[in-house]
N, CA, C, O and CB atoms as a CASP TS submission, in Angstrom:
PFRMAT TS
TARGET T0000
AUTHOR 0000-0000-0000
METHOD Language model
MODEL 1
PARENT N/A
ATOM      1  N   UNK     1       9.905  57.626 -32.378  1.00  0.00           N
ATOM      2  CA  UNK     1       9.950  57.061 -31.054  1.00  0.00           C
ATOM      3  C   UNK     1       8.790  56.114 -30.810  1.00  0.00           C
ATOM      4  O   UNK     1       9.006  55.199 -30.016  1.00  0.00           O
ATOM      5  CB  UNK     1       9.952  58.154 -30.028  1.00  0.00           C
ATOM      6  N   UNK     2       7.467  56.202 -31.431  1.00  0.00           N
ATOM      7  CA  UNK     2       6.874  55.110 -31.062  1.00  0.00           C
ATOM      8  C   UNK     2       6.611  54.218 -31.990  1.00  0.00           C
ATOM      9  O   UNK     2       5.543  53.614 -32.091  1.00  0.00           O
ATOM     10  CB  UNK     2       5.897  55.350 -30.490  1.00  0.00           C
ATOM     11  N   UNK     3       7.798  54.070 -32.876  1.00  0.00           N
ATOM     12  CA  UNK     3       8.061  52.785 -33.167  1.00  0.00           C
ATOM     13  C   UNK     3       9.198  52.126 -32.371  1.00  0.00           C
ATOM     14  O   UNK     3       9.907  51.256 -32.877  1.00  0.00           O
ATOM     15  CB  UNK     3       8.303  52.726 -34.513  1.00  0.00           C
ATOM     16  N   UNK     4       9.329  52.493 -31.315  1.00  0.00           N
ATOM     17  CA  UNK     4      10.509  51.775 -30.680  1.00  0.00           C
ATOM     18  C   UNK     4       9.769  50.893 -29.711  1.00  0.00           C
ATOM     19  O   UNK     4       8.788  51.306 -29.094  1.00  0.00           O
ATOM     20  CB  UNK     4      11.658  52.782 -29.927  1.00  0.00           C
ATOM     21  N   UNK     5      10.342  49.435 -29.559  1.00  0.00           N
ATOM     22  CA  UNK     5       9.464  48.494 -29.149  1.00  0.00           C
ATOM     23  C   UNK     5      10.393  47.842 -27.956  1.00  0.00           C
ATOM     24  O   UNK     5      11.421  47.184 -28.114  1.00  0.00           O
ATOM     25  CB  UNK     5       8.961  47.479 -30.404  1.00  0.00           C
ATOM     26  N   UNK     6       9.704  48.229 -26.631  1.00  0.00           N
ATOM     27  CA  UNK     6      10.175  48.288 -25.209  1.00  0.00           C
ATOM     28  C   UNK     6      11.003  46.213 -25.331  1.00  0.00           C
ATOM     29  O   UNK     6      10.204  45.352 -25.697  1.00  0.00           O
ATOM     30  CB  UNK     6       8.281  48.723 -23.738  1.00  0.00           C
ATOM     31  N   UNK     7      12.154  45.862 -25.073  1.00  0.00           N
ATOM     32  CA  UNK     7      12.667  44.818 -24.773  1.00  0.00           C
ATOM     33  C   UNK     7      12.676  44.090 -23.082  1.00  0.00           C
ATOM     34  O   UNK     7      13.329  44.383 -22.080  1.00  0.00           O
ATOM     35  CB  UNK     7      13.856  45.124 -25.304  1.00  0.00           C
ATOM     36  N   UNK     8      11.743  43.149 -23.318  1.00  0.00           N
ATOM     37  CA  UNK     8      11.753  42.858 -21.372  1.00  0.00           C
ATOM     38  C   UNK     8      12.413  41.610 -21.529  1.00  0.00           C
ATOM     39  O   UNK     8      12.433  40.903 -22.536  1.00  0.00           O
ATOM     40  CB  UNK     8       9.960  42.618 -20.287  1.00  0.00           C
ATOM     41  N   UNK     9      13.140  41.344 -20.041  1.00  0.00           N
ATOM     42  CA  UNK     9      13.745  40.176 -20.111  1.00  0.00           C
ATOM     43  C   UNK     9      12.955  38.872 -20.070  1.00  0.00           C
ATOM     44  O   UNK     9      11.812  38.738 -19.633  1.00  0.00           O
ATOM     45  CB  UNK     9      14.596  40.200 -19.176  1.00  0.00           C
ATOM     46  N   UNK    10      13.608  38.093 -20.505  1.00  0.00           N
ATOM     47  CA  UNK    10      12.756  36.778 -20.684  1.00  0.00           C
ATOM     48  C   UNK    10      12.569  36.149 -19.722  1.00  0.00           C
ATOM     49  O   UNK    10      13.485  36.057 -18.905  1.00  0.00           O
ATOM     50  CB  UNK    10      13.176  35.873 -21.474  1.00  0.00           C
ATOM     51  N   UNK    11      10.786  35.224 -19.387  1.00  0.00           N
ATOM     52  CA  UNK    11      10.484  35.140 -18.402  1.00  0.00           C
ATOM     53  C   UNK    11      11.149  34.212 -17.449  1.00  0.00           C
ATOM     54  O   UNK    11      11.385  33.260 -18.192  1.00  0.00           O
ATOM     55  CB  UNK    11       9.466  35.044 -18.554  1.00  0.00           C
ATOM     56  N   UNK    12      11.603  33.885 -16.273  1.00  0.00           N
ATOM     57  CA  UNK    12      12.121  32.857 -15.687  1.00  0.00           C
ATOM     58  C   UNK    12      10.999  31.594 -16.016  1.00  0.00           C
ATOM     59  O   UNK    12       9.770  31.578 -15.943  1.00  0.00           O
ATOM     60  CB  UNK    12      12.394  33.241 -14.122  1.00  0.00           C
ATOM     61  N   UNK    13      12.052  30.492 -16.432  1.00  0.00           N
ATOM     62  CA  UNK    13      11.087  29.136 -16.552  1.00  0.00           C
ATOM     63  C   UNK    13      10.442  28.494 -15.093  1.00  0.00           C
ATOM     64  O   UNK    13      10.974  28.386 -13.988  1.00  0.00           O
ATOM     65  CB  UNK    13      12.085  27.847 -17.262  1.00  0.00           C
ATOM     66  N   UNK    14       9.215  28.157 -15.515  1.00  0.00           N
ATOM     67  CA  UNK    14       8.526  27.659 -14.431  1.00  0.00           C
ATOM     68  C   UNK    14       8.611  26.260 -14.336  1.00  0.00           C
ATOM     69  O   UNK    14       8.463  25.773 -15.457  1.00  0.00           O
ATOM     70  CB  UNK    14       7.232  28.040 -14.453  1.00  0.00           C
ATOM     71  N   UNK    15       8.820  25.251 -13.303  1.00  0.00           N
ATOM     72  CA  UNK    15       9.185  23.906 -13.290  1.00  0.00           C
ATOM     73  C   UNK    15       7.269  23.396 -13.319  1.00  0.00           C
ATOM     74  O   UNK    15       6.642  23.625 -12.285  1.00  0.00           O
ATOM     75  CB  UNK    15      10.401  23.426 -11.657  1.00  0.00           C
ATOM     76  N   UNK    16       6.856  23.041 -13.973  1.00  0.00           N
ATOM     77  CA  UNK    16       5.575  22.199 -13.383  1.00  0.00           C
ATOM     78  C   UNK    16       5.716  20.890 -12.678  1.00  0.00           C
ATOM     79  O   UNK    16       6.541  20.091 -13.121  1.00  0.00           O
ATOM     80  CB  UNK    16       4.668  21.853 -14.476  1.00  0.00           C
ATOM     81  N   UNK    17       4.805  20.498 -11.339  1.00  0.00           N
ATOM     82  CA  UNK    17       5.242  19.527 -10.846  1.00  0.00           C
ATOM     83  C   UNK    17       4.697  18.502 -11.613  1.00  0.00           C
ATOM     84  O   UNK    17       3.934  18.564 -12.578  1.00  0.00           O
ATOM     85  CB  UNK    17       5.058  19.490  -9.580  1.00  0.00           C
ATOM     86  N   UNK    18       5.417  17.138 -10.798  1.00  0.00           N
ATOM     87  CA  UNK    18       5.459  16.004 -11.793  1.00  0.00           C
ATOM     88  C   UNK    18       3.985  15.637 -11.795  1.00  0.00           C
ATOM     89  O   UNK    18       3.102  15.860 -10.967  1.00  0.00           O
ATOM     90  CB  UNK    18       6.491  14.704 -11.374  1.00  0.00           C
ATOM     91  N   UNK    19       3.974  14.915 -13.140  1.00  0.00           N
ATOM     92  CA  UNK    19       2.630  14.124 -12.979  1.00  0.00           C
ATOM     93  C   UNK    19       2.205  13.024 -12.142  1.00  0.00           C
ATOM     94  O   UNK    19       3.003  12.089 -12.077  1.00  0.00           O
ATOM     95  CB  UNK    19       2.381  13.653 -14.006  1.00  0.00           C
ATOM     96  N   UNK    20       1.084  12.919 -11.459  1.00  0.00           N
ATOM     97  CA  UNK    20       0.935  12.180 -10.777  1.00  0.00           C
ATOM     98  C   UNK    20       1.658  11.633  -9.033  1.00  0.00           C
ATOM     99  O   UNK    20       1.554  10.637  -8.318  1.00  0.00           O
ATOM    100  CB  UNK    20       0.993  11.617 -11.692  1.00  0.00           C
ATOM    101  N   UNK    21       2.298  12.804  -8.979  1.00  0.00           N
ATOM    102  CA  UNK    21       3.220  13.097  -7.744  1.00  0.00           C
ATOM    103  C   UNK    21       2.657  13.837  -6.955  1.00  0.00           C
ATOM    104  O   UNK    21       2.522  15.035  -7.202  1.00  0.00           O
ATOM    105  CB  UNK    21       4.445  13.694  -7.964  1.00  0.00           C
ATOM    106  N   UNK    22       2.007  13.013  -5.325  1.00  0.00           N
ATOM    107  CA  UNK    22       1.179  14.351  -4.713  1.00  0.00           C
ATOM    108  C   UNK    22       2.041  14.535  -3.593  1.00  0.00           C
ATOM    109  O   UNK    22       2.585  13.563  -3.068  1.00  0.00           O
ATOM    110  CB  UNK    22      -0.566  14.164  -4.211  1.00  0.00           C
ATOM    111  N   UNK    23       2.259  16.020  -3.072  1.00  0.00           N
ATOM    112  CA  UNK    23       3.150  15.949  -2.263  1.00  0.00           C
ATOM    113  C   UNK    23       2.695  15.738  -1.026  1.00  0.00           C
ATOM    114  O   UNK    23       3.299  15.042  -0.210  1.00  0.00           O
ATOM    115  CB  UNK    23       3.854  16.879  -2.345  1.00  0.00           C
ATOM    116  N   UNK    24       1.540  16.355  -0.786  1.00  0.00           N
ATOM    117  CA  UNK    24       1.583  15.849   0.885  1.00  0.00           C
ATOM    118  C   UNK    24       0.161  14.758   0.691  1.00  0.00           C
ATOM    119  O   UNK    24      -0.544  14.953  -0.299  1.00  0.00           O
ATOM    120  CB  UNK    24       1.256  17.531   2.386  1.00  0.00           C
ATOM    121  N   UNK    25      -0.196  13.675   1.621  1.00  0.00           N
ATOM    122  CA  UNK    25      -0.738  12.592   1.760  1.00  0.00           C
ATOM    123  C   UNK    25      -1.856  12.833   3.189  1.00  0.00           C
ATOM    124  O   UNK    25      -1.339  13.380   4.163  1.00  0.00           O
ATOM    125  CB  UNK    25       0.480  11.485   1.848  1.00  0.00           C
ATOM    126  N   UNK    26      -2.928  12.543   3.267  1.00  0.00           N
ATOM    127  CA  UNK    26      -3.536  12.754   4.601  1.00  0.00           C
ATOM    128  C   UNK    26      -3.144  11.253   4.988  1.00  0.00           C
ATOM    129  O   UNK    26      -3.129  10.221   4.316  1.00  0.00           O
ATOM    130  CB  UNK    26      -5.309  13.244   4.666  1.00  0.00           C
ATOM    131  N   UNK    27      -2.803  11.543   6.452  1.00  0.00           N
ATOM    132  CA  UNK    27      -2.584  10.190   7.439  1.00  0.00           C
ATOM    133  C   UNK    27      -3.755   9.102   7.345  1.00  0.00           C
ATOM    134  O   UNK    27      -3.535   7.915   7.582  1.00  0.00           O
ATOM    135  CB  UNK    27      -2.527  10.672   9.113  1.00  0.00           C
ATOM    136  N   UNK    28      -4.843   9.525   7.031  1.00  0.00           N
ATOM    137  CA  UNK    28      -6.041   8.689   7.303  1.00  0.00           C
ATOM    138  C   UNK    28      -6.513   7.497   5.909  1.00  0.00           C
ATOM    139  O   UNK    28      -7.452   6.722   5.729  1.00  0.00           O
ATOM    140  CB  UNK    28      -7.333   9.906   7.608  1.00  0.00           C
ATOM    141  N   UNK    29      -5.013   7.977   4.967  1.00  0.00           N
ATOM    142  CA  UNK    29      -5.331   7.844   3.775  1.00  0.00           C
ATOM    143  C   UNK    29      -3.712   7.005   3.508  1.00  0.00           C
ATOM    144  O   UNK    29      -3.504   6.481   2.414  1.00  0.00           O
ATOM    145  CB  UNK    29      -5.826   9.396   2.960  1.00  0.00           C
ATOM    146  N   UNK    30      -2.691   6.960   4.569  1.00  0.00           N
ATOM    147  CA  UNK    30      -1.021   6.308   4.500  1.00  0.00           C
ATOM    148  C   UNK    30      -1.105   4.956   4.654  1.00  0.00           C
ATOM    149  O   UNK    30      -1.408   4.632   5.802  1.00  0.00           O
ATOM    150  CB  UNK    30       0.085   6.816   5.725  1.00  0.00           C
ATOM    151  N   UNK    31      -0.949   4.112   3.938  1.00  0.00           N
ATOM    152  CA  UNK    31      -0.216   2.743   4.773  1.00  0.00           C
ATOM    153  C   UNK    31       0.408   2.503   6.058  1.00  0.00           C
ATOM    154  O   UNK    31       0.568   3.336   6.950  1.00  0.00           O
ATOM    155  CB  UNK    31       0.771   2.339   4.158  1.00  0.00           C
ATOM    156  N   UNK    32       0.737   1.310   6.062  1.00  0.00           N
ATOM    157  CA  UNK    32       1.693   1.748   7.474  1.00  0.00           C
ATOM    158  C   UNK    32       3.339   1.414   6.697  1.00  0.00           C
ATOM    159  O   UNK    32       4.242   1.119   7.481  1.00  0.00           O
ATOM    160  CB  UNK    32       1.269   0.389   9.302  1.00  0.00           C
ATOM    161  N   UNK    33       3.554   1.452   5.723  1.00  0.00           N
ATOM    162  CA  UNK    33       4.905   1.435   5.323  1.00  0.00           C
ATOM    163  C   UNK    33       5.233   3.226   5.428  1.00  0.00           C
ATOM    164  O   UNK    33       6.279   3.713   5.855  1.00  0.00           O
ATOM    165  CB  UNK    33       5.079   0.616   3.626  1.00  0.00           C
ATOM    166  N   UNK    34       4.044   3.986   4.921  1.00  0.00           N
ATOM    167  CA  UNK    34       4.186   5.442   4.893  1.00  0.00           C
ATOM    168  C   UNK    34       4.650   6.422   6.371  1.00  0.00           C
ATOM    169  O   UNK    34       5.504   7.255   6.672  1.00  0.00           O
ATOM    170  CB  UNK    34       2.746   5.869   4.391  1.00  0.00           C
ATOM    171  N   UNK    35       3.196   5.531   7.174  1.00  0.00           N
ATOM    172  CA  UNK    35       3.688   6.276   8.156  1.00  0.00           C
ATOM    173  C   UNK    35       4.719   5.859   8.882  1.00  0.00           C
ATOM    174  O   UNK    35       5.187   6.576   9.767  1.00  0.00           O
ATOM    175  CB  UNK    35       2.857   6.541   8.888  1.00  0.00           C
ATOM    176  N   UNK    36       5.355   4.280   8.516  1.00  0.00           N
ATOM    177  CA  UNK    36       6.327   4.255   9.502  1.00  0.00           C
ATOM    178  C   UNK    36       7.715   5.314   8.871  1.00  0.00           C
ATOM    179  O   UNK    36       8.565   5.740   9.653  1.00  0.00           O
ATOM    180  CB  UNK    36       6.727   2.513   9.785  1.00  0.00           C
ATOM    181  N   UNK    37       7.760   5.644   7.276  1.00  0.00           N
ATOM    182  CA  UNK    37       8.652   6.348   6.816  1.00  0.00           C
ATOM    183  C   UNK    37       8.610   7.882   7.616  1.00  0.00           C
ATOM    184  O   UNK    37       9.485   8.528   8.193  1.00  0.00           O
ATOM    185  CB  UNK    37       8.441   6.322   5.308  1.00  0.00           C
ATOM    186  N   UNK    38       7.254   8.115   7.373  1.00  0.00           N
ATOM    187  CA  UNK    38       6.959  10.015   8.336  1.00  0.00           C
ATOM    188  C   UNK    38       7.457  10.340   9.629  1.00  0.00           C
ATOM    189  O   UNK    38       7.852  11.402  10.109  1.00  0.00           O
ATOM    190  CB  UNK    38       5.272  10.417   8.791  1.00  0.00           C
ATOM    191  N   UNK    39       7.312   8.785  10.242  1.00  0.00           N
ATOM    192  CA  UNK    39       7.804   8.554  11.534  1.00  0.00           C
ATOM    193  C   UNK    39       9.350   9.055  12.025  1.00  0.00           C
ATOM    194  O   UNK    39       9.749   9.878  12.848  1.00  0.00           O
ATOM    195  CB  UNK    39       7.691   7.130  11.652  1.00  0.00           C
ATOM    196  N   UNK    40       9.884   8.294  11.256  1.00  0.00           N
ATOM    197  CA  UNK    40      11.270   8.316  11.108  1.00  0.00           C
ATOM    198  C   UNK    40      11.990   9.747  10.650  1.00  0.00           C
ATOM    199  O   UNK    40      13.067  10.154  11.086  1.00  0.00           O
ATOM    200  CB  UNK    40      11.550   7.247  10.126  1.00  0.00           C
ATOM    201  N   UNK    41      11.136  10.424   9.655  1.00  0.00           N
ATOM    202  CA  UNK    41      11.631  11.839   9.294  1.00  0.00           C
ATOM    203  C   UNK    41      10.837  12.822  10.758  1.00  0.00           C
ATOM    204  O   UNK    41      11.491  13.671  11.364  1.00  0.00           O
ATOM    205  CB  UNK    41      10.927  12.367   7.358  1.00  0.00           C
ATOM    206  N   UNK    42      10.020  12.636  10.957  1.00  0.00           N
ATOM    207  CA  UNK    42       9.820  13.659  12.304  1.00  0.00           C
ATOM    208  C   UNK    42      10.444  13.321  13.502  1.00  0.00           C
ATOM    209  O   UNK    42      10.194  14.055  14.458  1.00  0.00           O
ATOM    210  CB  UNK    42       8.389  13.792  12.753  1.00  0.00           C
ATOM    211  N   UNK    43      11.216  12.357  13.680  1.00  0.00           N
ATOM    212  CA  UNK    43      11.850  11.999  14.774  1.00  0.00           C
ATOM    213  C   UNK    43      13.761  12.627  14.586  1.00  0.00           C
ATOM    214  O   UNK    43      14.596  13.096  15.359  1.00  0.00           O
ATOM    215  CB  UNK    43      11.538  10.167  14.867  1.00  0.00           C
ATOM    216  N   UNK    44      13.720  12.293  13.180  1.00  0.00           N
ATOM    217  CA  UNK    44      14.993  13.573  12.779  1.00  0.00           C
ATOM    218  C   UNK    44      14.878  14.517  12.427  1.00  0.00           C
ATOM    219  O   UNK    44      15.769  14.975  11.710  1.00  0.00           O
ATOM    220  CB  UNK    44      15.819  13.503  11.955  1.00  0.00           C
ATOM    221  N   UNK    45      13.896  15.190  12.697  1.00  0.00           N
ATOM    222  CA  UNK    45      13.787  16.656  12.522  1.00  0.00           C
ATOM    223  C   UNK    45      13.537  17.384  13.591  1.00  0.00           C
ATOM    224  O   UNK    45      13.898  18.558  13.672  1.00  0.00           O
ATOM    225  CB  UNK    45      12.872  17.001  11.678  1.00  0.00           C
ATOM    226  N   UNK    46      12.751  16.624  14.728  1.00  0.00           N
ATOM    227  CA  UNK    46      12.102  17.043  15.441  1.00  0.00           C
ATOM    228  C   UNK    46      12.316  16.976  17.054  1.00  0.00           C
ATOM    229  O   UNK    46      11.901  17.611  18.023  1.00  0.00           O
ATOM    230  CB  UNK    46      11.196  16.619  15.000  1.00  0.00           C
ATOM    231  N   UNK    47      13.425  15.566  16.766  1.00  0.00           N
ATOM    232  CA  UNK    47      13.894  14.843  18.179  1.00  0.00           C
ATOM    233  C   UNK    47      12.619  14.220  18.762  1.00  0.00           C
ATOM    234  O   UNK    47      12.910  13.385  19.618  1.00  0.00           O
ATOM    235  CB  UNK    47      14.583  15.978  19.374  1.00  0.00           C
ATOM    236  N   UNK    48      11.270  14.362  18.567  1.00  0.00           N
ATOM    237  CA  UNK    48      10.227  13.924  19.861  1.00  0.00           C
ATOM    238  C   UNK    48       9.419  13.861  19.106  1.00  0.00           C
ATOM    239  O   UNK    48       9.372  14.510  18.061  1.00  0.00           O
ATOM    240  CB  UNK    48       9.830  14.777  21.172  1.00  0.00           C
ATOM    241  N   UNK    49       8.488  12.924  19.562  1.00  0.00           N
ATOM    242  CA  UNK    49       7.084  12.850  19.516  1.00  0.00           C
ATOM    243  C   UNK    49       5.731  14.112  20.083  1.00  0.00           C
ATOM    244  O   UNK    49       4.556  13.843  20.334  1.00  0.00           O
ATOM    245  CB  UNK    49       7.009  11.625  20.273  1.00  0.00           C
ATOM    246  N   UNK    50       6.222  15.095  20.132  1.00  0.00           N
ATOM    247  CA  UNK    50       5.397  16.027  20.617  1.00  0.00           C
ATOM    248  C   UNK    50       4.125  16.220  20.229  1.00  0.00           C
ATOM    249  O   UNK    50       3.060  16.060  20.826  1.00  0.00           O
ATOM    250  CB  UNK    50       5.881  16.997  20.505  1.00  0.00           C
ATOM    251  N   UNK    51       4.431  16.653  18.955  1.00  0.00           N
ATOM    252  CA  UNK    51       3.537  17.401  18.087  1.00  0.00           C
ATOM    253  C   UNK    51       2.597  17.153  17.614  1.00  0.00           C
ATOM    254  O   UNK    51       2.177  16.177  18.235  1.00  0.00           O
ATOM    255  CB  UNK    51       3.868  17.731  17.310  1.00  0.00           C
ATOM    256  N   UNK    52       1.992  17.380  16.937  1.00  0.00           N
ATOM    257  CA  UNK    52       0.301  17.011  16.701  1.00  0.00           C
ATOM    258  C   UNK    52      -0.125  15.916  15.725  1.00  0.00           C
ATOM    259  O   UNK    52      -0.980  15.031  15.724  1.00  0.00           O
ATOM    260  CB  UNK    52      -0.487  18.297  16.106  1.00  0.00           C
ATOM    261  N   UNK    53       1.160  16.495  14.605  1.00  0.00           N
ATOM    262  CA  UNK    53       0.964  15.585  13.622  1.00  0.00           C
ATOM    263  C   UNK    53       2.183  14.416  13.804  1.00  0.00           C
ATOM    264  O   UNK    53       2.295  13.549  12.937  1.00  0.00           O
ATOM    265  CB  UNK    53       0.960  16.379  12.185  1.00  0.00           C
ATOM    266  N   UNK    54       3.046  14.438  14.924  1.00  0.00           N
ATOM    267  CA  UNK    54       3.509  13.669  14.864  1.00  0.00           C
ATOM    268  C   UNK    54       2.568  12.650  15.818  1.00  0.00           C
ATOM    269  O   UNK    54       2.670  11.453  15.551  1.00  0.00           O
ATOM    270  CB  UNK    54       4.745  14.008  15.011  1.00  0.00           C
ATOM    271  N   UNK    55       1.700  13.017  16.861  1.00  0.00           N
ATOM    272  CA  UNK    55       0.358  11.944  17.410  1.00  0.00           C
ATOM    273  C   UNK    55      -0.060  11.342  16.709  1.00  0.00           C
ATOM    274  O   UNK    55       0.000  10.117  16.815  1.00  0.00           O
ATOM    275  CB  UNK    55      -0.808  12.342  17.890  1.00  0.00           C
ATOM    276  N   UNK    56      -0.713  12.004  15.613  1.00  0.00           N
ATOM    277  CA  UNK    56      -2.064  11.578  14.781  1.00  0.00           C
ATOM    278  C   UNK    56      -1.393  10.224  14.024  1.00  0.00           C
ATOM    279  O   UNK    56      -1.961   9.155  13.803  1.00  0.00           O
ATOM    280  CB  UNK    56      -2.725  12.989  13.485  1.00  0.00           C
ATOM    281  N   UNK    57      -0.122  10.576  13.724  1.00  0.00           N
ATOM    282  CA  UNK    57       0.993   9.387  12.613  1.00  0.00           C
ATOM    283  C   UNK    57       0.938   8.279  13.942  1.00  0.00           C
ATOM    284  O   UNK    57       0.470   7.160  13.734  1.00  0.00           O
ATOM    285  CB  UNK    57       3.293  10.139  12.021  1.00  0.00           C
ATOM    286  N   UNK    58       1.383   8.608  15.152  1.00  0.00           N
ATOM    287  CA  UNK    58       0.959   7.280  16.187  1.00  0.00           C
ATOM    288  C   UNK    58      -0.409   6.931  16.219  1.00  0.00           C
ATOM    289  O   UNK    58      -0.549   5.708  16.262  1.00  0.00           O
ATOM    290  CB  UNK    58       1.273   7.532  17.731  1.00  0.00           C
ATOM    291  N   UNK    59      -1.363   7.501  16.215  1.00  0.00           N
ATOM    292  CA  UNK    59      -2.567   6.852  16.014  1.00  0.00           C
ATOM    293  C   UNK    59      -3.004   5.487  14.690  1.00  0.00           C
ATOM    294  O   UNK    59      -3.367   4.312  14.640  1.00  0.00           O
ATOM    295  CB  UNK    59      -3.354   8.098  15.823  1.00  0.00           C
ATOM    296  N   UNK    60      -2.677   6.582  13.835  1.00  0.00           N
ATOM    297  CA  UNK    60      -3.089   6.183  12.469  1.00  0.00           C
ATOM    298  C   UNK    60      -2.688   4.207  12.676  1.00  0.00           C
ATOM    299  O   UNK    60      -3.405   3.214  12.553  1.00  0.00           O
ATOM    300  CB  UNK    60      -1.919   7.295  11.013  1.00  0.00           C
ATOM    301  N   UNK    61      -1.000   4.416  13.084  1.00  0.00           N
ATOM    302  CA  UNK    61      -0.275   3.388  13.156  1.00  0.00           C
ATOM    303  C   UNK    61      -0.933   2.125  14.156  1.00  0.00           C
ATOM    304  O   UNK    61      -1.009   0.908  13.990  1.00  0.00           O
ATOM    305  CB  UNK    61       1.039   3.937  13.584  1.00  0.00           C
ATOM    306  N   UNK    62      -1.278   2.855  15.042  1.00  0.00           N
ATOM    307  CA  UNK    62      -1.837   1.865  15.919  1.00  0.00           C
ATOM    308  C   UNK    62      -3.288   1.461  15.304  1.00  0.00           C
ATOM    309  O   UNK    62      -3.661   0.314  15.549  1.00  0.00           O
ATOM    310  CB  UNK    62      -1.933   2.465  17.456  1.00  0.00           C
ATOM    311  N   UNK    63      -4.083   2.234  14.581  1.00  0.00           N
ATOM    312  CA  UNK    63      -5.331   1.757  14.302  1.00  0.00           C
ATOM    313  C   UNK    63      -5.051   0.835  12.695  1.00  0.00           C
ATOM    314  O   UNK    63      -5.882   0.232  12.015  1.00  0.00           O
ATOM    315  CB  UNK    63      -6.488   3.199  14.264  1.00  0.00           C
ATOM    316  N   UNK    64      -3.600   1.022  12.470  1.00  0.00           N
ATOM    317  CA  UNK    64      -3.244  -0.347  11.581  1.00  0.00           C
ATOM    318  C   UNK    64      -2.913  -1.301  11.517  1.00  0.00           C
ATOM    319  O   UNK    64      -2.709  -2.097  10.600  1.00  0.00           O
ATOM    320  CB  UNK    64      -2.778  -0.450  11.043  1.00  0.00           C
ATOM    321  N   UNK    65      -2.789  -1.302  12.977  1.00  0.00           N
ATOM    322  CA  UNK    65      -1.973  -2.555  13.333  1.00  0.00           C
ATOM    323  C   UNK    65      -3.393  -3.498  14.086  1.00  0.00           C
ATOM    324  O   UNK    65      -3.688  -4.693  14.039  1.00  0.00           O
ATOM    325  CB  UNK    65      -0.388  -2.103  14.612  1.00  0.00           C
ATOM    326  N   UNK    66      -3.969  -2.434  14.687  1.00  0.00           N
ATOM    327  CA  UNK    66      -5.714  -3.419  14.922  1.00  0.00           C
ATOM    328  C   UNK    66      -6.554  -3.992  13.995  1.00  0.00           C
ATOM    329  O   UNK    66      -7.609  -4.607  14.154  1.00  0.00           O
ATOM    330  CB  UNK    66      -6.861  -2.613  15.456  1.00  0.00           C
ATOM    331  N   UNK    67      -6.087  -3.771  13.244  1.00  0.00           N
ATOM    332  CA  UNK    67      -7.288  -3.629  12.161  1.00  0.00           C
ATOM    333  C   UNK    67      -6.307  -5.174  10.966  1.00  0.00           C
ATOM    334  O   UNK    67      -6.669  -5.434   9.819  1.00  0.00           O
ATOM    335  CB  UNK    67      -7.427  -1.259  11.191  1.00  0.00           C
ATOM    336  N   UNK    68      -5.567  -5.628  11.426  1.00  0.00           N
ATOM    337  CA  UNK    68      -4.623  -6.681  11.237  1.00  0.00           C
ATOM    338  C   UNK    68      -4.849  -8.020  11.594  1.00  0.00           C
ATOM    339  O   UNK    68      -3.978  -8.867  11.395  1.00  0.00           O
ATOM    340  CB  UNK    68      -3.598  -6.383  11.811  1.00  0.00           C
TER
END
């Protein structure tokens, strides 16, 4: 019996993320092609401009467009 050698299932594969692919971006650090894209996804997700980070993406935007 203790040569009997326990069989475990094989491990689930792990995806590593891509190279050079970062997923999230700080606003202070977006274009304004970026944030006008973020814009557009929190406004369909979200219906409104409420939220905090959806402000900060109006800020960002406006301090890119001064700075023009």
């Amino acid at each position: 019996m203790a040569d009997e050698k326990k069989v475990s299932a094989p491990a689930p594969e792990v995806k590593a993320p891509e190279a050079g692919v970062k997923k999230n971006k700080k606003i202070s650090q977006m274009t304004m092609r970026e944030v006008d894209e973020k814009l557009i996804t929190v406004k369909e997700k979200m219906k409104h401009f409420d939220s905090r980070y959806a402000k900060e993406l109006l800020k960002r935007k406006e301090s890119l467009n001064l700075t023009k």
